[in-house]
C-alpha positions as a Markdown table, in Angstrom:
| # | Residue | x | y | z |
|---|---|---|---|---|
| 1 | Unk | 137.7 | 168.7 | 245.6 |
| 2 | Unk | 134.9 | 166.7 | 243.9 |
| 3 | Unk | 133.2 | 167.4 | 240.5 |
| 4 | Unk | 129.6 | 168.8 | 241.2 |
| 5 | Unk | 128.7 | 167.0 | 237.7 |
| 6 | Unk | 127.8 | 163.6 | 236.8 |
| 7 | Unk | 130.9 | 161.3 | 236.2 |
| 8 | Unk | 131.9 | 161.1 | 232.2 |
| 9 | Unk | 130.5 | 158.0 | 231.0 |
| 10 | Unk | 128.4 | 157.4 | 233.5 |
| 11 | Unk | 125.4 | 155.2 | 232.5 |
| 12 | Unk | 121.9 | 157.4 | 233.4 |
| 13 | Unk | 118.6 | 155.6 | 233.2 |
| 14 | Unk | 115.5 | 156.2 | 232.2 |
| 15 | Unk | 112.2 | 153.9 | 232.3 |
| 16 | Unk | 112.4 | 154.5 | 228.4 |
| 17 | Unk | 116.6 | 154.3 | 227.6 |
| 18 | Unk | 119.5 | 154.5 | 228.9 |
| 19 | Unk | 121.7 | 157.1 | 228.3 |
| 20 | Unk | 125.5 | 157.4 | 228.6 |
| 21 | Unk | 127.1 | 161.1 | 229.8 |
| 22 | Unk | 130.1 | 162.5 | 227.4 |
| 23 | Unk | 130.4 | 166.2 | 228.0 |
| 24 | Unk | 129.1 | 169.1 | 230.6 |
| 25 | Unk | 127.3 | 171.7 | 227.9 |
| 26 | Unk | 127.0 | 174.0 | 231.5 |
| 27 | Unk | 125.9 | 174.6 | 234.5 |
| 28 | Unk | 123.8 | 177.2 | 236.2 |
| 29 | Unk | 122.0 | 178.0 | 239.5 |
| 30 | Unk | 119.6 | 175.5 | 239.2 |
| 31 | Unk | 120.8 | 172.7 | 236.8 |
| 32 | Unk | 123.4 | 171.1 | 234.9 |
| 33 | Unk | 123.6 | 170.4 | 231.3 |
| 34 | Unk | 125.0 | 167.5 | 229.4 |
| 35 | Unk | 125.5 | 166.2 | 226.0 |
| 36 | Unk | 124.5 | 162.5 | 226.4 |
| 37 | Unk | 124.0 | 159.3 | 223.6 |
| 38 | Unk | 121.8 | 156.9 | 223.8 |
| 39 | Unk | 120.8 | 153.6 | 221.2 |
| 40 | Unk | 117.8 | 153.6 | 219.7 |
| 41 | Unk | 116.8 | 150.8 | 217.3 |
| 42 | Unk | 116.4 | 151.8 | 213.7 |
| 43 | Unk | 114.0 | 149.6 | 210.6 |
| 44 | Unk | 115.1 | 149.8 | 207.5 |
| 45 | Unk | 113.1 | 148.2 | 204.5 |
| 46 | Unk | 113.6 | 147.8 | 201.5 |
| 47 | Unk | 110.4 | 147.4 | 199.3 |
| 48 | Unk | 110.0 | 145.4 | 195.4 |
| 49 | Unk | 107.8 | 144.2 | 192.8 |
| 50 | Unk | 107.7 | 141.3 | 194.6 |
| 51 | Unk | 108.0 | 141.7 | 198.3 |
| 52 | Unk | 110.1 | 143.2 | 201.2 |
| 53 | Unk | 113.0 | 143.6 | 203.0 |
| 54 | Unk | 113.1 | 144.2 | 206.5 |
| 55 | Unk | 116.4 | 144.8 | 209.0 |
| 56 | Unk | 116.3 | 146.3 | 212.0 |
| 57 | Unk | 120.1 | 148.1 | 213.3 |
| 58 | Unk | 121.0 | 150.1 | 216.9 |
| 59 | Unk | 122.1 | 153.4 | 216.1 |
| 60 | Unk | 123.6 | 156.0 | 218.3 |
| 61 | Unk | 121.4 | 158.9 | 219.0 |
| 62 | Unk | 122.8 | 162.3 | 220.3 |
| 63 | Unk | 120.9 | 164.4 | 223.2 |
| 64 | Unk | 121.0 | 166.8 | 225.7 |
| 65 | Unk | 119.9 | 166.4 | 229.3 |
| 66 | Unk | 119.1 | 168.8 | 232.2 |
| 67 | Unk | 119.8 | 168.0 | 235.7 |
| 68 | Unk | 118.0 | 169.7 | 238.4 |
| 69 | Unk | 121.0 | 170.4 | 240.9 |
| 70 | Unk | 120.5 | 174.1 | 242.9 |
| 71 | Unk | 124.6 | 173.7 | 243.7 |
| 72 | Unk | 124.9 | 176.3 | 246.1 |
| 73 | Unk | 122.2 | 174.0 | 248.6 |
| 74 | Unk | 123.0 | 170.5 | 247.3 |
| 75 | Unk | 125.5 | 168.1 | 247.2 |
| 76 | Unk | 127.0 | 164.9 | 245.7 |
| 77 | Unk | 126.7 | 161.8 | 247.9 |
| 78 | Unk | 129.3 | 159.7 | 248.4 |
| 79 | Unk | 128.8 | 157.7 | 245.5 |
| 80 | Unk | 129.2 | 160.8 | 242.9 |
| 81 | Unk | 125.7 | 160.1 | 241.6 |
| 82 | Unk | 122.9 | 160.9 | 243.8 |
| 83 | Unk | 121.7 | 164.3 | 245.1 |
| 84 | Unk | 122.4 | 164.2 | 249.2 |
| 85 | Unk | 119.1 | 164.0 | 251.3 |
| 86 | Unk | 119.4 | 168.1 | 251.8 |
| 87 | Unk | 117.4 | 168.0 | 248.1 |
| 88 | Unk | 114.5 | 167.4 | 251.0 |
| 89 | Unk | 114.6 | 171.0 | 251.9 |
| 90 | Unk | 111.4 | 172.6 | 251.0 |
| 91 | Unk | 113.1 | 175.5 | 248.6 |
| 92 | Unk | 114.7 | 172.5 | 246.9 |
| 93 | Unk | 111.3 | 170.6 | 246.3 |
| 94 | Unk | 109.6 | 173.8 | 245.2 |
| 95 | Unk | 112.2 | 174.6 | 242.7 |
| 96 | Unk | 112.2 | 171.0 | 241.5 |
| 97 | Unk | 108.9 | 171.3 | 241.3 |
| 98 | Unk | 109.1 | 174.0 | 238.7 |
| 99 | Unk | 111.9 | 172.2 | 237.1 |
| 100 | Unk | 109.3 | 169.2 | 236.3 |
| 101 | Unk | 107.0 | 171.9 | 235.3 |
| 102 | Unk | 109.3 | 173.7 | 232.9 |
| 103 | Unk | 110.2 | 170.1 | 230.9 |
| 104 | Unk | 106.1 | 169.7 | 231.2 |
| 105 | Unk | 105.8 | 173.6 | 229.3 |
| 106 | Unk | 108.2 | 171.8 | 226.2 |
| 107 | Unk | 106.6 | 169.0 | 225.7 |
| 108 | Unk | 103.2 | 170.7 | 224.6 |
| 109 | Unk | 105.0 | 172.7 | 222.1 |
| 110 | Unk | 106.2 | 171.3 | 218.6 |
| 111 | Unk | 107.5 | 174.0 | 216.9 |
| 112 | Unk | 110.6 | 173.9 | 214.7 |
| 113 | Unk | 112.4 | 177.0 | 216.3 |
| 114 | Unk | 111.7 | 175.1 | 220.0 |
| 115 | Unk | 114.0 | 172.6 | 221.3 |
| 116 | Unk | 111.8 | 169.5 | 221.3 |
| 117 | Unk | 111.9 | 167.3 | 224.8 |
| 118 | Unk | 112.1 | 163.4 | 224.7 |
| 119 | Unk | 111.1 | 162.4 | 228.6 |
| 120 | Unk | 110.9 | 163.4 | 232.0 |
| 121 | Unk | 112.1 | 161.2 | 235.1 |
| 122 | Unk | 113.2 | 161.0 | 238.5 |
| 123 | Unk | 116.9 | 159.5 | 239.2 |
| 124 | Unk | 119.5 | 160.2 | 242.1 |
| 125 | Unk | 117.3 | 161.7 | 244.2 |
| 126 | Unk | 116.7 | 164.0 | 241.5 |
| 127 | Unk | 115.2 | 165.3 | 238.3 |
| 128 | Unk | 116.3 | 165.3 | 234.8 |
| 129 | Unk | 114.4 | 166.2 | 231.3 |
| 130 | Unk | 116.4 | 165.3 | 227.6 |
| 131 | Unk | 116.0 | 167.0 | 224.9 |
| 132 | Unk | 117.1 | 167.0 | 221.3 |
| 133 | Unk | 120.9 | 168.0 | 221.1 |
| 134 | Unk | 120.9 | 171.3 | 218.9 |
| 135 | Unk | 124.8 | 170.9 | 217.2 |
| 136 | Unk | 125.7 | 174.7 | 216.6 |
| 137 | Unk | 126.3 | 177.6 | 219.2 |
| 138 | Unk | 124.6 | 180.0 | 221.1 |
| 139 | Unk | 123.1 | 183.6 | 219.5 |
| 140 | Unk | 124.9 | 185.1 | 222.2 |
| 141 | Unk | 128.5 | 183.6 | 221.3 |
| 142 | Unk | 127.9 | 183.7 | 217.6 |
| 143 | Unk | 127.2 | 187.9 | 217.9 |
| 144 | Unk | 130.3 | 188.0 | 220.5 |
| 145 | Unk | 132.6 | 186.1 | 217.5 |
| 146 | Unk | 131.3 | 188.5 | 214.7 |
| 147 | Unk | 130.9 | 191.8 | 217.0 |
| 148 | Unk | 127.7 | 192.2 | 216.1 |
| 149 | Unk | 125.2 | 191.0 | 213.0 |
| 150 | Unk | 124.2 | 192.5 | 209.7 |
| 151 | Unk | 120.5 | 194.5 | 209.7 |
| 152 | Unk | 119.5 | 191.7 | 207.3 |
| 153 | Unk | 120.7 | 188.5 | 209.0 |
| 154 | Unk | 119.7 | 190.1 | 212.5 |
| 155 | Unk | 116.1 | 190.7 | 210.9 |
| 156 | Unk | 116.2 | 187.1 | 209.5 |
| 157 | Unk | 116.6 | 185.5 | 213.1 |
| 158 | Unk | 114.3 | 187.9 | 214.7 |
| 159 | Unk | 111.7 | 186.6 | 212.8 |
| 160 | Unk | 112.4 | 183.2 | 213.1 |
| 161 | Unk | 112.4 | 183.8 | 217.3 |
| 162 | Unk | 109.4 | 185.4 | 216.3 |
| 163 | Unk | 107.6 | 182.9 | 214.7 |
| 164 | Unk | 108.6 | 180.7 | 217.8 |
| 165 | Unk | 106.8 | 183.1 | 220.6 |
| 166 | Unk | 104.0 | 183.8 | 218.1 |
| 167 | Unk | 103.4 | 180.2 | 218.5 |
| 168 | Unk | 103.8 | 180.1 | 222.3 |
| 169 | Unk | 101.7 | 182.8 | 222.8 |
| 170 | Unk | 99.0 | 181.3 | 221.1 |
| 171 | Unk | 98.8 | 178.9 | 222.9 |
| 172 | Unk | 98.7 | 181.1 | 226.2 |
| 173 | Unk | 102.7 | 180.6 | 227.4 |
| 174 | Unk | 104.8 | 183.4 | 227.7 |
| 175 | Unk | 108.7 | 182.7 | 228.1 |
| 176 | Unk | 109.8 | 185.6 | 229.9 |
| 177 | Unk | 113.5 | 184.8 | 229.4 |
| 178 | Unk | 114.1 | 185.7 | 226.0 |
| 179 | Unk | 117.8 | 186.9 | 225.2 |
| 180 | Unk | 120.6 | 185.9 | 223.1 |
| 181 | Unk | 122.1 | 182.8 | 225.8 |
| 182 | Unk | 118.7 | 181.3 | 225.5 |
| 183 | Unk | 119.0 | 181.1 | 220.9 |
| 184 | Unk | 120.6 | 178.4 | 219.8 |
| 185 | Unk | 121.8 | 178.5 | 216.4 |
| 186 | Unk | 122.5 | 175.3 | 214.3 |
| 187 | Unk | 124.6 | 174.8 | 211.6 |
| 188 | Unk | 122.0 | 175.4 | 209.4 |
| 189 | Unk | 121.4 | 179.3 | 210.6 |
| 190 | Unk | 118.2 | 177.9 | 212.2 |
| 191 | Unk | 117.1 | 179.0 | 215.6 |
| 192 | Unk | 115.9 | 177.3 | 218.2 |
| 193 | Unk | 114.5 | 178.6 | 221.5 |
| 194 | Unk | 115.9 | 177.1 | 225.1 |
| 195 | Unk | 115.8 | 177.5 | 229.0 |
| 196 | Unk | 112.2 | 177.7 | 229.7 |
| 197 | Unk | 112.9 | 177.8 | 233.4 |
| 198 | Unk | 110.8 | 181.2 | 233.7 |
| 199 | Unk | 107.9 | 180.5 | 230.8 |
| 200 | Unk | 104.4 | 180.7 | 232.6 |
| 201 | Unk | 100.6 | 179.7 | 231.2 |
| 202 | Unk | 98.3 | 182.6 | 231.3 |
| 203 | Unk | 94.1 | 182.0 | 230.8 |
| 204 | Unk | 92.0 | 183.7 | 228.8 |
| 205 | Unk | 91.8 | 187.1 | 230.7 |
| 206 | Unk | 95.9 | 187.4 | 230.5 |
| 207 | Unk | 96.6 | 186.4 | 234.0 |
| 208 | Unk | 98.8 | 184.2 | 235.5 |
| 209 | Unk | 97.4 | 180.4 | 235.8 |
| 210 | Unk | 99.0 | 180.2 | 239.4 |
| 211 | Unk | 99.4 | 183.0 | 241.6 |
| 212 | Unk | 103.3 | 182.8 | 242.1 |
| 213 | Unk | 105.3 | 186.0 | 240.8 |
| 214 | Unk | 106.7 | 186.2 | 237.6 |
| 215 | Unk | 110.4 | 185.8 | 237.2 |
| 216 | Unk | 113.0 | 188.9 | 236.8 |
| 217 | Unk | 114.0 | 188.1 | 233.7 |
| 218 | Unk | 117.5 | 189.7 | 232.8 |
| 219 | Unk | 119.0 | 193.1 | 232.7 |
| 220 | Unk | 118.4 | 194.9 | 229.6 |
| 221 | Unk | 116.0 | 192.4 | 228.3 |
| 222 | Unk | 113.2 | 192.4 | 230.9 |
| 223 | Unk | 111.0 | 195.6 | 230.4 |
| 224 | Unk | 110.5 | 197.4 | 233.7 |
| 225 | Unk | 107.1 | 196.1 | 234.9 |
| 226 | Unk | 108.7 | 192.5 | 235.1 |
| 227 | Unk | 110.9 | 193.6 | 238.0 |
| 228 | Unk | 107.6 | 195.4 | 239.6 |
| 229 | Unk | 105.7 | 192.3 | 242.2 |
| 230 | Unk | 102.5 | 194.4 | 242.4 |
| 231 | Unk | 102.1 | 194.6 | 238.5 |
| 232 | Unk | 99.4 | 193.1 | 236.7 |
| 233 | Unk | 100.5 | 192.8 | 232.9 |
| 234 | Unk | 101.3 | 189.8 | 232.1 |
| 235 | Unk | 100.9 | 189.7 | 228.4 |
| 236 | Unk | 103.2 | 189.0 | 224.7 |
| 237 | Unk | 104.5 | 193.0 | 225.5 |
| 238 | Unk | 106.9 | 191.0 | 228.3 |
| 239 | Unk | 108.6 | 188.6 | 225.3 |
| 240 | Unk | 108.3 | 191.4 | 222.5 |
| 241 | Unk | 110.5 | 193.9 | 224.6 |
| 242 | Unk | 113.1 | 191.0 | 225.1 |
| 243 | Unk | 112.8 | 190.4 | 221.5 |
| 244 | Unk | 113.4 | 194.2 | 221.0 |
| 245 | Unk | 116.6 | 193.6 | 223.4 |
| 246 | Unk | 117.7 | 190.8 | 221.5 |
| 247 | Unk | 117.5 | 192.5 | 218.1 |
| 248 | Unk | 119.2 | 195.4 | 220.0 |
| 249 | Unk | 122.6 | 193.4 | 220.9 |
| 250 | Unk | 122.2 | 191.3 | 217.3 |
| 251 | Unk | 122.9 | 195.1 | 215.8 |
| 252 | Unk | 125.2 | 196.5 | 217.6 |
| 253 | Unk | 127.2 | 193.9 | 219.7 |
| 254 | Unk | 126.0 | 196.0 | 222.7 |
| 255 | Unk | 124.3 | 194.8 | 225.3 |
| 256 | Unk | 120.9 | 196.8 | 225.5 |
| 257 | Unk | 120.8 | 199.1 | 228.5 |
| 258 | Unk | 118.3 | 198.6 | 231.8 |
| 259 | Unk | 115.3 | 199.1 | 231.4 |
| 260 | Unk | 115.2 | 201.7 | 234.0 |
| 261 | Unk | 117.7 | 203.7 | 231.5 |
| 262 | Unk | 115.6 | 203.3 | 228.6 |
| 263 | Unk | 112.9 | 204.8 | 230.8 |
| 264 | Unk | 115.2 | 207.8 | 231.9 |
| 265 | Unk | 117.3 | 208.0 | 228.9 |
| 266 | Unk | 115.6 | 207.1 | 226.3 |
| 267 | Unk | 116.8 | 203.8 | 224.1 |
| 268 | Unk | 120.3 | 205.1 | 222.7 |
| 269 | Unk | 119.4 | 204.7 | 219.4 |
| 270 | Unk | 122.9 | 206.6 | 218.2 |
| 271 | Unk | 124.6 | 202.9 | 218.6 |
| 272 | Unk | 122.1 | 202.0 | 215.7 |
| 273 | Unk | 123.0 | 204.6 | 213.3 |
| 274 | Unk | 126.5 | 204.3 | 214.0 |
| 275 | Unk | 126.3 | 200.3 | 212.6 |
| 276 | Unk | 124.1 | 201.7 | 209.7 |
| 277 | Unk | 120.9 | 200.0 | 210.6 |
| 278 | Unk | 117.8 | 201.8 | 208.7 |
| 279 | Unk | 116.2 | 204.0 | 210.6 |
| 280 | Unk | 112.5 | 201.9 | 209.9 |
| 281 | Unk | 114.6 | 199.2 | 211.6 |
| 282 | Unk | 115.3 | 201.5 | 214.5 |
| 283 | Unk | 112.3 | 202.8 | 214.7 |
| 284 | Unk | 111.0 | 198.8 | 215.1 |
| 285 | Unk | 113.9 | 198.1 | 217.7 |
| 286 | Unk | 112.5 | 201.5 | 219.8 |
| 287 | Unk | 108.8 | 200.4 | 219.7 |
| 288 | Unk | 109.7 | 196.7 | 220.7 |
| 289 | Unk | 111.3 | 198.6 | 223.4 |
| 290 | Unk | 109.2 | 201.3 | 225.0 |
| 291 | Unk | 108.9 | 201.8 | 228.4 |
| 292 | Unk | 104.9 | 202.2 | 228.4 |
| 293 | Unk | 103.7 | 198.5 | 227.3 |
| 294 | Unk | 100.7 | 199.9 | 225.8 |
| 295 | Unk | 103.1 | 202.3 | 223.2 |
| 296 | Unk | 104.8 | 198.6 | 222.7 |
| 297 | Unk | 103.7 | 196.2 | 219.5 |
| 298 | Unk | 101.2 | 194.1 | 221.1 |
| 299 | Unk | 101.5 | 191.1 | 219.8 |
| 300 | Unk | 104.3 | 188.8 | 217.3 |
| 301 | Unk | 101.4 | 189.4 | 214.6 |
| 302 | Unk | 101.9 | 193.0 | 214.6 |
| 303 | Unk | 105.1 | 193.1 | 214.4 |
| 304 | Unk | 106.0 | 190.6 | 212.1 |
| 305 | Unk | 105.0 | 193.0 | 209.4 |
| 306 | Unk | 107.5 | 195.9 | 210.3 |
| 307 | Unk | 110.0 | 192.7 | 210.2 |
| 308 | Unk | 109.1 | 192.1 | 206.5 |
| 309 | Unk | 108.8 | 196.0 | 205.2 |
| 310 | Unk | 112.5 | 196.5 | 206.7 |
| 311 | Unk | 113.9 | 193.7 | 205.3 |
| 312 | Unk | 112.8 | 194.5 | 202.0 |
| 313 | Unk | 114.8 | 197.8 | 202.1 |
| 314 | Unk | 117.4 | 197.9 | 199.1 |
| 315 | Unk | 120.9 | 197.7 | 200.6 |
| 316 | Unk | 122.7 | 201.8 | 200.8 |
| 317 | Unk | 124.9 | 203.2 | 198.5 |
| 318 | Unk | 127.7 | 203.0 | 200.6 |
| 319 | Unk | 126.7 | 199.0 | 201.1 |
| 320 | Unk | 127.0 | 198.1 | 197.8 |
| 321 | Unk | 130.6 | 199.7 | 197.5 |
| 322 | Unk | 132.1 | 198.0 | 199.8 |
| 323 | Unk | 130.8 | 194.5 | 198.6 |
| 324 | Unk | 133.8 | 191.9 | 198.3 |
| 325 | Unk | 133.5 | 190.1 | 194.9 |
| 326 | Unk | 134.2 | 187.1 | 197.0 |
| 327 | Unk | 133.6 | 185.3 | 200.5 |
| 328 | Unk | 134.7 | 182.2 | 201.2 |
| 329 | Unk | 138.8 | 182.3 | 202.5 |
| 330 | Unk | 140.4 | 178.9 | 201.4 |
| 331 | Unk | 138.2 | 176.1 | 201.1 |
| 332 | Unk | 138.9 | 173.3 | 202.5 |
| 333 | Unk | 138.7 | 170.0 | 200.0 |
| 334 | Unk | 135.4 | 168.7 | 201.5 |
| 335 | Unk | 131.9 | 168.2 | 199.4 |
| 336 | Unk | 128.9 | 170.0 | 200.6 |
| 337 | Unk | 126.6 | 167.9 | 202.2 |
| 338 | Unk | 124.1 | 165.6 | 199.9 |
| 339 | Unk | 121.3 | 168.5 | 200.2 |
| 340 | Unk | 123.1 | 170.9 | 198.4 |
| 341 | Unk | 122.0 | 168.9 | 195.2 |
| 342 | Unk | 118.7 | 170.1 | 195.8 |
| 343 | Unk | 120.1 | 173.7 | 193.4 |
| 344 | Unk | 119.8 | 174.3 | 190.7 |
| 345 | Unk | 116.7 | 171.7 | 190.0 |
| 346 | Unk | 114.9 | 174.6 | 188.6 |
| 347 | Unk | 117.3 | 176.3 | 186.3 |
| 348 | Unk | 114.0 | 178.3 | 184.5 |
| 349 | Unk | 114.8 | 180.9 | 187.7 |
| 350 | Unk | 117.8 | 181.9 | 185.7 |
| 351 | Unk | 115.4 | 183.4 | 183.6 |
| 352 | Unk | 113.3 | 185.1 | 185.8 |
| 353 | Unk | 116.1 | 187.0 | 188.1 |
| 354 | Unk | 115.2 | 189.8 | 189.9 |
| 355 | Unk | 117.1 | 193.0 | 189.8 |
| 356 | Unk | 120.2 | 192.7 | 192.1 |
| 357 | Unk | 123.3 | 194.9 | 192.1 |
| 358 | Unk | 126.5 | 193.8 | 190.5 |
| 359 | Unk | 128.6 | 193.6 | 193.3 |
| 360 | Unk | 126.2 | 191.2 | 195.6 |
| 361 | Unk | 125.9 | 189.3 | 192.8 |
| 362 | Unk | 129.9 | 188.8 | 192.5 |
| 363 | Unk | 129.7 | 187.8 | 195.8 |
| 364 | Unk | 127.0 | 184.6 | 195.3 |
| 365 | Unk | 129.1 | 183.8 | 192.0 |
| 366 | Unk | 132.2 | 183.1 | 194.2 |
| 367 | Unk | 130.8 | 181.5 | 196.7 |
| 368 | Unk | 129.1 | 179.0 | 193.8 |
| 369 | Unk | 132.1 | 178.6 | 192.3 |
| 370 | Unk | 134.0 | 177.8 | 195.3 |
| 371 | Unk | 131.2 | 175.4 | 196.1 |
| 372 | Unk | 131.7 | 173.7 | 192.7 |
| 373 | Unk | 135.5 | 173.6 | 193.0 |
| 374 | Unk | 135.4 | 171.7 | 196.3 |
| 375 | Unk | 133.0 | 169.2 | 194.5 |
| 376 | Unk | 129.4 | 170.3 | 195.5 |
| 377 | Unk | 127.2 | 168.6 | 192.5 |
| 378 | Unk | 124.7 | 169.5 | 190.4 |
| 379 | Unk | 124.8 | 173.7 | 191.4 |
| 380 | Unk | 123.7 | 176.1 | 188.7 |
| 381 | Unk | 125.8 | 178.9 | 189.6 |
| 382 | Unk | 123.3 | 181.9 | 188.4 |
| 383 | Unk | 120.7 | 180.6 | 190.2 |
| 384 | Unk | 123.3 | 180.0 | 193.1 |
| 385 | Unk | 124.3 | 183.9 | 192.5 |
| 386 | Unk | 120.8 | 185.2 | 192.9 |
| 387 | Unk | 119.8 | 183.4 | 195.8 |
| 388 | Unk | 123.4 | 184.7 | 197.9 |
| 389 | Unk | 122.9 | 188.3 | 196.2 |
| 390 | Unk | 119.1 | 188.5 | 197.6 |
| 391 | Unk | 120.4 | 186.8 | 201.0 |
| 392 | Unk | 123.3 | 189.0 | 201.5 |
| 393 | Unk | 121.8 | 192.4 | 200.0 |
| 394 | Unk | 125.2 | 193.6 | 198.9 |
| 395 | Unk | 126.5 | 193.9 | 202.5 |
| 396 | Unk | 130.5 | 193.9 | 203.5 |
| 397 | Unk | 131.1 | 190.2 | 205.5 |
| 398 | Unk | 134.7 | 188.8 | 205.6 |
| 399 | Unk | 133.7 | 185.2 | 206.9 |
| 400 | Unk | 135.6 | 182.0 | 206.5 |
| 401 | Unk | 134.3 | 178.8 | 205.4 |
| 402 | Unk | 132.5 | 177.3 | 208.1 |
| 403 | Unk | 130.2 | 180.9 | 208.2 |
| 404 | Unk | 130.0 | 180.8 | 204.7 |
| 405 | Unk | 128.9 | 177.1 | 205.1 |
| 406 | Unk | 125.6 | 178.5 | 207.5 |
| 407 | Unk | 124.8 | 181.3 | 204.6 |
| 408 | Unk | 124.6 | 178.1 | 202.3 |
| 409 | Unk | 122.1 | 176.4 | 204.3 |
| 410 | Unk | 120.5 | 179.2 | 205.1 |
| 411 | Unk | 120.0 | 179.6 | 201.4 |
| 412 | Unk | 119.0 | 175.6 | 201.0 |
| 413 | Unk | 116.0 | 176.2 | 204.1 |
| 414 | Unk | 114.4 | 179.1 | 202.2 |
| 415 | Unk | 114.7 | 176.9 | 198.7 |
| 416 | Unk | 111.8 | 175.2 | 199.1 |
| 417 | Unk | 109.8 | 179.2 | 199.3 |
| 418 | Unk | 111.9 | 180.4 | 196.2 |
| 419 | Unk | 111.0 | 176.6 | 194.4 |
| 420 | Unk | 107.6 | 177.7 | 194.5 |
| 421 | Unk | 107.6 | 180.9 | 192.8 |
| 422 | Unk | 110.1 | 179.5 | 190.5 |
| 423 | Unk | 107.6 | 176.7 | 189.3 |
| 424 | Unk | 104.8 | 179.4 | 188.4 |
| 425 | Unk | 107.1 | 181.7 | 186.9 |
């Protein structure tokens, strides 16, 4: 039996490069993804009183790539690379077709929380797009490792997918796919938005720029008038109730019900209190979610501000007993990476520390001081302390290092904000 996928190492080209296939990332219905490298050709120059330096070096450059291959219609040739002519069957065209158009969709967005696209081309009889290689895991593994996600670190990625369809939608493209398989996370904590195989342009009335249906979506994440051919909403109530979804399984490690259940049922909003999520957090969650689009937020904008009133809740009673005076379980002997040097450059915010409870801050002193024993440089551990305490909000989290290591970053991507207010304080 023959490998649907393209042979390791093989050498795929491009107009523009050349790219060289290492791994299968997966495969679906409609495509196949791989990690890939390529060399790229670097200038460095080095500049003095007197004149310049210039060298110019090949590097190797990391990517992902997308295959068009429909696998239950298509096959291999002989050779192992090409699509067999069947990929002239008029499904297979119109899918490819949409394939093109979905790489065509990324490239007009530039957007930190979007995977950014490099090229589009035609090889082997068939299509492939490359993208930036996000090195991290998926939302949807990362809650399936953990069993589900704190109310704050759930609120912090909701607004950071947020901020991504907020964008989109401004710029009339709804994704229509939104769930937690389609979030990357890096290993910075940062997310970034993928598989925009169903995302559709809209005009200036709200409808769809062609007049092909709109996709299904999935289960639990598509509201009900998705599934419905004769509807006419097609709006930013489609993405917010699959960011409602999202938020749901982030919470409680459930996946959210149909929403033909939440329409009969009600949203079970008992698997909320049970995890201990505020109830102005459940109440956001339920609106995301309603059945009725209109009783829905109605756009990123107006919820973005039930996002921030939440998070700003002061961590329960019974959350700041059970806070472990320390986090990170044996160290490796490693130093952090060069950008943790960035703390601690304004040690003034010692000074001006807002009110935090004991125990959170226990927590942001251990991880600092586990930081400085494995040689981070240059970390003032108050500072360090606050920033955790504020991030963590007193919450119980038994992670190991390489978790602790994306809290850390976390904390060094919002550094720059809290630099800010430090320098006027």
């Amino acid at each position: 039996m023959t490998n649907n996928h393209l042979p390791i190492d093989f050498l795929l080209k491009s107009p523009l490069y050349e790219y060289k296939i290492e791994e299968v990332l997966g495969q679906g219905a409609f495509g196949i993804t791989y990690r890939a490298t390529t060399t790229v050709e670097v200038e460095k120059t080095i500049r003095g009183p007197l004149g310049t330096i210039s060298s110019k070096e090949k590097v190797s450059q990391p990517v992902a790539i997308k295959e068009f291959f429909m696998h239950d219609i298509v096959l291999r040739s002989g050779d192992g690379n090409s699509i067999s002519e069947t990929s002239k069957n008029p499904l297979v065209q119109n899918y490819a077709r949409k394939f093109r158009k979905e790489a065509e969709n990324l490239s007009h967005l530039h957007h930190p929380h979007i995977v950014q696209v490099l090229e589009v081309f035609d090889a082997n009889n068939t299509t492939y797009y490359v993208m930036e290689l996000i090195e991290g895991t998926s939302l949807e593994d990362y809650i399936v490792r953990k069993g589900g996600l704190s109310e704050t670190e759930t609120l912090r990625i909701a607004q950071q997918i947020g901020e991504a369809l907020d964008y989109m939608h401004g710029r009339q493209l709804l994704h229509l796919d939104l769930k937690p398989k389609n979030v990357m996370l890096d290993h910075k904590g940062n997310v970034h938005l993928i598989d925009f195989g169903l995302s559709k342009h809209f005009n200036a009335d709200g409808e769809p720029e062609t007049s092909t249906t709109i996709g299904l979506g999935t289960p639990g994440y598509a509201p009900i008038e998705q599934a419905d051919s004769n509807s006419n909403s097609f709006s930013a109530t489609l993405d917010i109730y699959a960011l409602g979804g999202t938020m749901y399984k982030m919470l409680t490690g459930k996946q959210p019900p149909r929403s033909s259940e939440v329409l009969d049922n009600g949203l079970p909003i008992e698997e909320l209190r049970a995890k201990g999520v505020s109830e102005k957090t459940i109440a956001m969650v339920e609106k995301a979610m309603e059945p009725a689009r209109r009783k829905r937020y109605q756009s990123i904008g107006e919820m973005f501000p039930s996002m921030k009133k939440a998070e700003a809740m002061p961590p329960s009673k019974e959350e700041m007993e059970e806070a472990p005076s320390t986090i990170i379980a044996n160290p490796p002997e490693a130093s952090i990476d060069e950008e943790t040097k960035v703390i601690g450059k304004h040690p003034e915010a010692k000074e001006q520390r807002l009110s935090m409870d004991k125990k959170s801050y226990a927590v942001g002193m251990g991880i600092g001081q586990n930081l400085l024993n494995i040689g981070a440089k240059d970390i003032v551990v108050a500072d360090f302390a606050q920033a955790i305490s504020d991030l963590l909000e007193g919450r119980k989290i038994a992670i190991d290092y390489k978790e602790a290591q994306i809290i850390v970053n976390q904390y060094l991507n919002e550094l720059e904000r809290v630099n800010s207010f430090n320098q006027k304080a």
